[in-house]
C-alpha positions as semicolon CSV with decimal commas, in nm:
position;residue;x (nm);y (nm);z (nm)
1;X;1,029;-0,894;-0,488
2;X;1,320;-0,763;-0,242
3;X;1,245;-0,584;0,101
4;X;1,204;-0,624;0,496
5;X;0,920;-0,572;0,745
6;X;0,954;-0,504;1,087
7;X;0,755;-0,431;1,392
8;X;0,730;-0,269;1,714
9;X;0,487;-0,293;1,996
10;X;0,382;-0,242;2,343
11;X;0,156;-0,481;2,584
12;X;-0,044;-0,337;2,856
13;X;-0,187;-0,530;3,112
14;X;-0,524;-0,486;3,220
15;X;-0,575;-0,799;3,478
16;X;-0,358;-1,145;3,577
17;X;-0,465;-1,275;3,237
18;X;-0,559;-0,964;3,005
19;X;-0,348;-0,734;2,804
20;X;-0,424;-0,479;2,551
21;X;-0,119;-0,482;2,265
22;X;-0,056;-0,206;2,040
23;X;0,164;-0,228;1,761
24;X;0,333;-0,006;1,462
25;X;0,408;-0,215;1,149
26;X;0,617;-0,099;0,811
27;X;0,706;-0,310;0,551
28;X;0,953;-0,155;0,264
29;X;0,983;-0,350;-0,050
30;X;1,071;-0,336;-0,417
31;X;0,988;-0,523;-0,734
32;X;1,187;-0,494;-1,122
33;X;0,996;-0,709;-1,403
34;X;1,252;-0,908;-1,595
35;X;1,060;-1,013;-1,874
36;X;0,680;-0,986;-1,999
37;X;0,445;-1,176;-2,227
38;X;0,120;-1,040;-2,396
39;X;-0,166;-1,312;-2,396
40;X;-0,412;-1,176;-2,552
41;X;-0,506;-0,913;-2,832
42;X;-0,839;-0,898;-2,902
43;X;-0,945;-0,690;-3,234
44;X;-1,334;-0,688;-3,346
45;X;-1,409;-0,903;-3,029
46;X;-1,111;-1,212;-3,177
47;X;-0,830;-1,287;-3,016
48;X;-0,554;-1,146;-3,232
49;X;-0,234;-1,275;-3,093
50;X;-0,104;-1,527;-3,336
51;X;-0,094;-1,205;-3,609
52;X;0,136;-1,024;-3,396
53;X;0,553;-1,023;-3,439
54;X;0,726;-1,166;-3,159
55;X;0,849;-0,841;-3,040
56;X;0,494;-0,745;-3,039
57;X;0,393;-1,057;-2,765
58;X;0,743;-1,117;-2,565
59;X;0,963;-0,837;-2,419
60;X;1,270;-0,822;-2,225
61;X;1,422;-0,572;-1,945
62;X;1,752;-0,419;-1,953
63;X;1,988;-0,204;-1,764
64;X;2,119;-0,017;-2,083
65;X;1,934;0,031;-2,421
66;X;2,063;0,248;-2,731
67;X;1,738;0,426;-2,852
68;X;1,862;0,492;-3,210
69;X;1,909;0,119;-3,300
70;X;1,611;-0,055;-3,419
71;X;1,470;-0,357;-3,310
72;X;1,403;-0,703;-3,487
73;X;1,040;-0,803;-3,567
74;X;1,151;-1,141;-3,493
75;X;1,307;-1,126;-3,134
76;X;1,177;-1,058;-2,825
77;X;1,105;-0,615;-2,771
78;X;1,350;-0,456;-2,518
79;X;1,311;-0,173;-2,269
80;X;1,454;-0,061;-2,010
81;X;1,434;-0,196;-1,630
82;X;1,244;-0,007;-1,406
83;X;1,150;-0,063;-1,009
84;X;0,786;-0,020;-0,843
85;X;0,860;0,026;-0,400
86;X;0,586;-0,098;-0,283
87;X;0,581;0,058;0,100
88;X;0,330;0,103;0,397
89;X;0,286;0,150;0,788
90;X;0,018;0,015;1,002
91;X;-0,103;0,005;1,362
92;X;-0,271;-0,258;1,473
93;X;-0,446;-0,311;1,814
94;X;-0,591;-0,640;1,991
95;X;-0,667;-0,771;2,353
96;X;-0,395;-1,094;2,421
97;X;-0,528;-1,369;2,709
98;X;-0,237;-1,519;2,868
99;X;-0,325;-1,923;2,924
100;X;-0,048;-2,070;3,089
101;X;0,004;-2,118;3,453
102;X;0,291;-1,961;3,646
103;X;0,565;-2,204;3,777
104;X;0,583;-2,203;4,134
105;X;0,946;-2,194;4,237
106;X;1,073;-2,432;4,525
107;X;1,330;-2,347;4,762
108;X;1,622;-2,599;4,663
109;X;1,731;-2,736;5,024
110;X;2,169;-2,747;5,082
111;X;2,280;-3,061;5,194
């Protein structure tokens, strides 16, 4: 799977040591199959499988396919690629307590 997710958010403070952070979230993203395999084929409550061809338990994805030619029993079944996005935004909202001590700063003294 191929994509990005990014955020963006702003922190409010409340006190010295509170602040309130709000956020907007989206994460884009896409996902192709190149392959599949069938593990089971249950018939009558019995698992099948071992009576099926091999084009009938593997299978391949491509970018091209001619529909008119048929396919061999004995290889792997092909079809053609396809892409699922998979794509959402968010907000999310929480309270942040900041732990560390400020630095004091010293005056450096010129010799």
């Amino acid at each position: 799977m191929l994509g990005f997710y990014s955020s963006l958010g702003l922190a409010f403070r409340v006190s010295r040591v509170v602040r309130i952070m709000l956020a907007v979230t989206c994460s884009a993203a896409s996902y192709s199959p190149s392959e599949w395999t069938r593990t089971s084929f249950y018939e009558n409550n019995m698992n099948q499988l071992s009576a099926l061809s091999t084009s009938d338990q593997q299978g391949v994805y491509v970018k091209s396919l001619d529909q008119t030619a048929t396919q061999p029993t004995n290889q792997p079944h092909q079809s053609l690629k396809f892409s699922i996005p998979f794509s959402n935004v968010g907000f999310n909202a929480g309270v942040a307590f900041v732990i560390s001590k400020r630095k004091t700063s010293s005056k450096k003294s010129r010799i």
